[in-house]
C-alpha positions in Angstrom: -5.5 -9.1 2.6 -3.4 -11.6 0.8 0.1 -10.6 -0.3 0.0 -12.7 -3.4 -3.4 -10.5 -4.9 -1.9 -7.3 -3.3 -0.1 -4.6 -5.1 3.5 -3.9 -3.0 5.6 -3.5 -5.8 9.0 -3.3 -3.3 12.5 -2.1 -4.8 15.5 -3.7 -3.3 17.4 -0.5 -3.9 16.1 3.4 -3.7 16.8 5.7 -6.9 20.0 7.3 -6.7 18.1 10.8 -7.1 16.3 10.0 -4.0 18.5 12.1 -1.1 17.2 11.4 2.3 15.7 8.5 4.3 11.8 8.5 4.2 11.6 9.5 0.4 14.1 5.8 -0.2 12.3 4.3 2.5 8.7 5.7 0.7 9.9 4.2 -2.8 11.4 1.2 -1.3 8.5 0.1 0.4 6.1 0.6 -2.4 4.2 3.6 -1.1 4.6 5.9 -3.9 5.6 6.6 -7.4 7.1 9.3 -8.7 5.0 10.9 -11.7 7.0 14.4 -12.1 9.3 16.7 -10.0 6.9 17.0 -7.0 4.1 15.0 -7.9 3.4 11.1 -6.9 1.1 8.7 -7.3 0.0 7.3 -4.2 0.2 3.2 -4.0 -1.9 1.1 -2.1 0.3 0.6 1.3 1.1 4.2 1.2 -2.6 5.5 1.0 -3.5 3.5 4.0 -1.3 5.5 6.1 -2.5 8.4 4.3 -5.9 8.1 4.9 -5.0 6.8 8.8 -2.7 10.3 9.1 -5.9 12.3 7.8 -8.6 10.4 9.9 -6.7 11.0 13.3 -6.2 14.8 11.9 -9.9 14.6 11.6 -10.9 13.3 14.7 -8.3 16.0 16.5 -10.1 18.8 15.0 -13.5 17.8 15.2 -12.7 17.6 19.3 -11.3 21.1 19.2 -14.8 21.9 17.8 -14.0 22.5 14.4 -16.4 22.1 11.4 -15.6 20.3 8.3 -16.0 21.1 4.4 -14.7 20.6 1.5 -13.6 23.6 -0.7 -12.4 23.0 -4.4 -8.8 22.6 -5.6 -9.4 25.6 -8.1 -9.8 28.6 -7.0 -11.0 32.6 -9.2 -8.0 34.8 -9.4 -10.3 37.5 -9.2 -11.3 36.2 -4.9 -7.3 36.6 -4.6 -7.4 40.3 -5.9 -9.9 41.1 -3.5 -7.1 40.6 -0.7 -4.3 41.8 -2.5 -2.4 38.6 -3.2 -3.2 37.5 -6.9 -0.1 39.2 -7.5 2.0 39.4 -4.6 2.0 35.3 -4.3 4.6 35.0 -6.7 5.6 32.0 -9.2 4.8 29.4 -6.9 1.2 29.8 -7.9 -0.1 27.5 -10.9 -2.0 30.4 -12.9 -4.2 28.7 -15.3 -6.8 30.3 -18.0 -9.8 28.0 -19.2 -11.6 28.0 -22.4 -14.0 31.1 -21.6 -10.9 33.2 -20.7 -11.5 33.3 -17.1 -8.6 33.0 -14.7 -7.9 30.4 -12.1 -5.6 29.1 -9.9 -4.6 25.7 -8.6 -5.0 26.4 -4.9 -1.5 27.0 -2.8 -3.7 27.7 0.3 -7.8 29.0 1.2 -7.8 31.8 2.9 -9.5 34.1 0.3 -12.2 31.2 -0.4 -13.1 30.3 2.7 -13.7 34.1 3.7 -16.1 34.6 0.5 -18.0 30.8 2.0 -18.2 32.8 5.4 -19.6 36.2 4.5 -21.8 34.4 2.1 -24.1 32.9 4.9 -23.0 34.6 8.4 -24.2 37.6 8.8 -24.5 37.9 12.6 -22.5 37.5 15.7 -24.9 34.9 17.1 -23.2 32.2 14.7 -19.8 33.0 16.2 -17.5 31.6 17.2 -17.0 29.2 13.8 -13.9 27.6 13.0 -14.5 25.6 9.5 -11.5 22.8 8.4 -11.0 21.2 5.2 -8.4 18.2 4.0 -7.5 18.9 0.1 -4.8 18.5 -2.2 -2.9 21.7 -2.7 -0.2 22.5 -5.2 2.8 25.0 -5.0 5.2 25.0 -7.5 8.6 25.0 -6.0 11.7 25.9 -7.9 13.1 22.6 -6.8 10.7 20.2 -5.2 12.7 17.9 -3.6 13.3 15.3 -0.6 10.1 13.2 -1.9 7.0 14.2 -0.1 8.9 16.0 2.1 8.9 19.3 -0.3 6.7 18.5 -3.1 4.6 20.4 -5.7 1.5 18.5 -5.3 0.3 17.7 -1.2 -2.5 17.0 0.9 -3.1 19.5 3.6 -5.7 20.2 6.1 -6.5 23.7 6.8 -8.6 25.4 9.3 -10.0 29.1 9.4 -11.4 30.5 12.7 -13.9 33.5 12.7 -14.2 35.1 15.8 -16.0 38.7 17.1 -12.9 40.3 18.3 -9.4 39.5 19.1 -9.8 38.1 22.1 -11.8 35.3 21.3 -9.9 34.8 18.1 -6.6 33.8 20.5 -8.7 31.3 22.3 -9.7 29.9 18.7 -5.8 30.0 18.3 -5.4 28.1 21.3 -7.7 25.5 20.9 -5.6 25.0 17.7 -2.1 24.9 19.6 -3.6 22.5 21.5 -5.2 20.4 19.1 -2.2 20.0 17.2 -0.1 19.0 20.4 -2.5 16.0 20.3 -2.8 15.2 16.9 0.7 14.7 17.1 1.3 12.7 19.9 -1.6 10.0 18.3 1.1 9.3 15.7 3.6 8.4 18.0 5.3 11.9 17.6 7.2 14.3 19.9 6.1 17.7 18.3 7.7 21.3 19.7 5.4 24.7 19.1 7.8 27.1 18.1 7.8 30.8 17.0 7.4 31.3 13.7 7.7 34.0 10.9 3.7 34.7 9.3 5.6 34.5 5.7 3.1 34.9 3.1 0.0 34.4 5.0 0.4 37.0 7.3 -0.7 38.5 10.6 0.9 39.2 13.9 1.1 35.8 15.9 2.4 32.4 14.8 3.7 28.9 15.6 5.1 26.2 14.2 5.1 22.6 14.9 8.4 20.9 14.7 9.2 17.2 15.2 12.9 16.2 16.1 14.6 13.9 13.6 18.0 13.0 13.2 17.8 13.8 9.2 15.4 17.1 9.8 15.3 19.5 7.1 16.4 22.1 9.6 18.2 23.3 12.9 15.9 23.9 15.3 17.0 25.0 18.9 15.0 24.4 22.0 14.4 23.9 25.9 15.2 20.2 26.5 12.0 20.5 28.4 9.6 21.3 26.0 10.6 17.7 24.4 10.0 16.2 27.3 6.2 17.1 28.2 3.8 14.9 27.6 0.4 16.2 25.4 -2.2 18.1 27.3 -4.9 15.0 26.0 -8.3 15.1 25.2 -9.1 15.9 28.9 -9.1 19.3 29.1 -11.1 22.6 29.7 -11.3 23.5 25.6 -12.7 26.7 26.9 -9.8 27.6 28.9 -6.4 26.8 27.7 -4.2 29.6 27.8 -1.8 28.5 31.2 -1.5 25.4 28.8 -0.1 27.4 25.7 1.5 29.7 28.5 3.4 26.7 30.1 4.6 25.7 26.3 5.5 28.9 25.1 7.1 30.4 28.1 10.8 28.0 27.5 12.6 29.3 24.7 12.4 27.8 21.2 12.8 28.6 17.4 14.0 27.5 14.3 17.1 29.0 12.9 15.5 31.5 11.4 13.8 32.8 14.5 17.3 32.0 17.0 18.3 34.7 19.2 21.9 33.1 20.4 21.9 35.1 23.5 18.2 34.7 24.2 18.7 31.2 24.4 22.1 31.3 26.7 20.3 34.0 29.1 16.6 32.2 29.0 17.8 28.2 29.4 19.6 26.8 32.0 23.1 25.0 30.1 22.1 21.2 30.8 18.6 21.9 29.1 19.7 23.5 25.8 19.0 21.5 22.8 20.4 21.9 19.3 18.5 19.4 17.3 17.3 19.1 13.7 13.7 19.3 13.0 11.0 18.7 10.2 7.8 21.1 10.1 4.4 19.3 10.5 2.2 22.0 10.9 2.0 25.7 11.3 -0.5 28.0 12.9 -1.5 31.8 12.2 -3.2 34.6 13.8 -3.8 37.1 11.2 -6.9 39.6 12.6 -8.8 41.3 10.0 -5.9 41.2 7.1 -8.4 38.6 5.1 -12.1 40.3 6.5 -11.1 44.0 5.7 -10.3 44.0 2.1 -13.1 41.3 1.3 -15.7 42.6 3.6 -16.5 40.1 5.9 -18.7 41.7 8.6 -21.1 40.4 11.1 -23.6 42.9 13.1 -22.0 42.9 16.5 -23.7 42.8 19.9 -24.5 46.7 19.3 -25.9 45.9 15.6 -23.1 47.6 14.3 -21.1 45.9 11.4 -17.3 44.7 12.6 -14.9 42.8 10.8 -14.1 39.4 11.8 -10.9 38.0 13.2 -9.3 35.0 11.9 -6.8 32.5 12.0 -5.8 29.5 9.9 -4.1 26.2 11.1 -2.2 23.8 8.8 -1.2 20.2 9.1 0.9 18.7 5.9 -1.1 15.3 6.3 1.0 14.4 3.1 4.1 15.6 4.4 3.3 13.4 8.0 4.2 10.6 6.3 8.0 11.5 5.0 8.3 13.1 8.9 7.7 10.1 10.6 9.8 7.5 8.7 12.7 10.2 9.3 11.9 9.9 13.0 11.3 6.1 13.2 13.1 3.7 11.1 16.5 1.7 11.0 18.6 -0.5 8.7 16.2 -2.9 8.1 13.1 0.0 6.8 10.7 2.1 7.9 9.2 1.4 11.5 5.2 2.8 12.0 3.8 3.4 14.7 0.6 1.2 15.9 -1.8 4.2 15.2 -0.7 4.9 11.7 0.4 1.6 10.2 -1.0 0.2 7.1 -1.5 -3.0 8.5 -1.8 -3.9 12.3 -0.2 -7.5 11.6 1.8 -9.6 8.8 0.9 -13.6 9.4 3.8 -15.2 7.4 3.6 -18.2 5.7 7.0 -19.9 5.8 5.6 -23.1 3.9 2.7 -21.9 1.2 2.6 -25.9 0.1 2.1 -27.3 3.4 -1.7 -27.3 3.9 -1.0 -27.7 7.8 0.9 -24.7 7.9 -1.8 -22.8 5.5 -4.3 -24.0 7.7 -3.0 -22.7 10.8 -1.8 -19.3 9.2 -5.5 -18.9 8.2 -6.9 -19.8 11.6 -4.4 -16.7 12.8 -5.7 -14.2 10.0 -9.4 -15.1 11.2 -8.7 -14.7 14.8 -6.9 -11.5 14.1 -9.2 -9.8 12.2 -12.3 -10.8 14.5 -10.1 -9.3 17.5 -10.9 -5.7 14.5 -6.9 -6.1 13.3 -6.4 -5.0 9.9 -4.0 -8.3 8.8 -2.0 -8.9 5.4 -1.2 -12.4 5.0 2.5 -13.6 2.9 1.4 -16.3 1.4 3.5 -15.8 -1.2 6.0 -18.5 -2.9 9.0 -16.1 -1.7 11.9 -17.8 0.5 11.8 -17.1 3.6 14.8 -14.5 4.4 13.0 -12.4 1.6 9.5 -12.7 3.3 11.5 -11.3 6.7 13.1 -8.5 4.8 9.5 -7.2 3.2 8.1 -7.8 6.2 11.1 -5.1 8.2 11.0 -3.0 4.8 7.8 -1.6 5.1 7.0 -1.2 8.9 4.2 -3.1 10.2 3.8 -3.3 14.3 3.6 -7.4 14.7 4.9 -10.2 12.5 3.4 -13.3 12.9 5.4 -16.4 11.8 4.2 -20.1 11.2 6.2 -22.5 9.8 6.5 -26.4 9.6 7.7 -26.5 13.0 6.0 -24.2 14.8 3.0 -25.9 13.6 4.1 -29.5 15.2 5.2 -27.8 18.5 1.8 -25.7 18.8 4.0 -22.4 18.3 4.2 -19.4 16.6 6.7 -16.7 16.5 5.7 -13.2 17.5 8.0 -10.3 16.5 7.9 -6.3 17.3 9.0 -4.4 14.9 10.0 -1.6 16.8 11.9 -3.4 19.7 13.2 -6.6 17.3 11.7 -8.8 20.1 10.6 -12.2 18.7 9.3 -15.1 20.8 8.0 -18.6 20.0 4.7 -19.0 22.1 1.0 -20.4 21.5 -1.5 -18.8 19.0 -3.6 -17.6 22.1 -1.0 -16.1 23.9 0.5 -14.2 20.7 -3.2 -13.2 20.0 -3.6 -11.4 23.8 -0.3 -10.1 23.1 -1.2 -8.5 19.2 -5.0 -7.5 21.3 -2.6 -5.4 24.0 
């Protein structure tokens, strides 16, 4: 992609009303525009990382064995009277009335529609256990959305629902989840910490949340040093038997402020291990039983051919909200630093010399080598100088930057930088090439 018929419309300062790191970093960058309080459009660069977050979210449930859908963004008030909530939700649900007078509601969450989708079709035992997902934008309407995508109205979530025969295969559905999300998490380069969580609005006896440590986290978040330092279980696992993994993770202490027991910790964690950290919420996982299946009748004929009520859970990830989190764990002065698996572009090949058909030639003999190596490459070969070329290219993250100039082009070189590191070195195409190919 060439930078000169792209769309990166970059701001060399963020917005005053724009508070913490990733939402200046997200406007800076040219990821997003802000349309209203809590709702953004979502620019070119910044949907490629979206659509990256979601199709590594995808991939991580589809290995935990989940099925996906796709359920509407409006839902029928009257689904949400069947389980009580219509009313109980409160003013964060968009009510809305269309022309023949019947009542709908922007969708906060799916729990009611997704149990109506199951008892519609499974009427037996036999078709369990099912676990169905869905990725779809959502809208809450918060008193004051704020901290850019961070705490928005309008978001893109995926949420899972697990239907299970009886408790006890509803908690392995619950930790095929916990374990799914451990991964998920790790692809993006992040160190994610299941803590125990209030069920809030959604309900049920058993939840976690899924924190990742930043400096500038929305919250205080207190854990075993531990827990931060385990690797993810992997793909490599028994998915049928998982519990001493969610044992091992949820045996050290660890909650958000809301959930801290002071003494706990003290009596529970050895001194040298306590951490006091701040901490963003990525995702958040529920164990609910039958709150959803009673009230809206979702049976299946057990083994006996007796009707029971299904168990359920549901599993969130703010794919959306992914985005904000891992700028506020990985960025500096210069911008926002992605890692490899999410960034919107693998490499930037920069053009120090756009009138020098020696220098274009070379830089378009590294696009074409890059992208039949399957790199995803955006090529500056725009008129800019070069110190402003450098400062886009730091701005808005990508892994390599490769730089050709009059120079390097007489001496056979190029100059390969990391992002993340700062490392730059002036070697041969081929070499940068292996290097960029890992």
């Amino acid at each position: 992609m060439r930078l000169s018929r792209y769309f990166l419309p970059t701001l060399k300062e963020a917005p005053s009303d724009a508070q913490i790191v990733s939402h200046q970093l997200m406007l800076r960058a040219g990821l997003i525009k802000q349309e209203a309080a809590g709702i953004y459009a979502w620019l070119p660069l910044g949907l490629r990382v979206l659509n990256r977050i979601e199709q590594i979210v995808r991939e991580e449930q589809e290995r935990a064995g989940a099925v996906e859908l796709l359920m509407p963004t409006l839902q029928l008030a009257d689904l949400w009277r069947e389980s009580g909530r219509y009313d109980a939700y409160g003013p964060e649900m968009l009510r809305i009335t269309d022309r023949h007078e019947r009542e709908l509601l922007y969708g906060p969450t799916n729990e009611e529609m997704i149990t109506d989708i199951f008892r519609s079709f499974v009427k037996s035992y036999k078709a369990l256990p099912l676990n169905l997902f869905h990725i779809q934008w959502k809208f809450r309407d918060e008193r004051r959305p704020r901290f850019g995508v961070m705490r928005g109205r309008e978001f893109l979530m995926k949420d899972a629902y697990s239907f299970d025969i009886d408790e006890a295969a509803a908690r392995k559905a619950y930790n095929r989840m916990f374990v799914a999300y451990l991964n998920t998490f790790a692809r993006m380069g992040l160190k994610s910490v299941p803590m125990r969580a209030d069920t809030g609005p959604i309900g049920g006896d058993l939840s976690h949340e899924f924190i990742v440590l930043a400096d500038t986290g929305e919250s205080q978040v207190f854990c075993d040093r531990k827990l931060v330092e385990m690797g993810a279980p992997g793909a490599d696992v028994d998915w049928d038997d998982l519990q001493s993994i969610v044992d091992q993770r949820t045996a050290m202490y660890a909650a958000t402020e809301e959930m801290h027991d002071a003494a706990r910790f003290e009596t529970e964690t050895a001194e040298p291990d306590r951490l006091t950290a701040r901490g963003i919420e990525v995702g958040h996982i529920f164990y609910f039983g039958t709150k959803y299946s009673a009230p809206m009748k979702a049976r299946v004929a057990g083994p006996d051919g007796k009707d029971t009520e299904v168990h359920m859970g549901s599993y969130g990830v703010g794919v959306s909200r992914l985005l904000g989190a891992i700028i506020e764990a990985s960025h500096d002065e210069g911008g926002i630093i992605w890692p490899d698996s999410v960034a919107p572009f693998d490499v930037v090949v920069i053009n120090l010399r756009v009138n020098d058909e020696a220098v274009c030639t070379a830089c378009e003999e590294a696009v074409a080598r890059l992208e039949a190596l399957g790199k995803d490459v955006l090529y500056d070969d725009t008129d800019e100088r070069p110190g402003g070329k450098f400062a886009t290219a730091d701005l808005i993250g990508i892994p390599w930057q490769l730089t050709i100039g009059p120079k390097g082009v007489a001496e056979g070189l190029v100059e390969l930088k990391r992002r993340a590191t700062g490392e730059k070195v002036s070697i041969p195409l081929d070499e940068a090439l292996d290097r960029v190919a890992g």
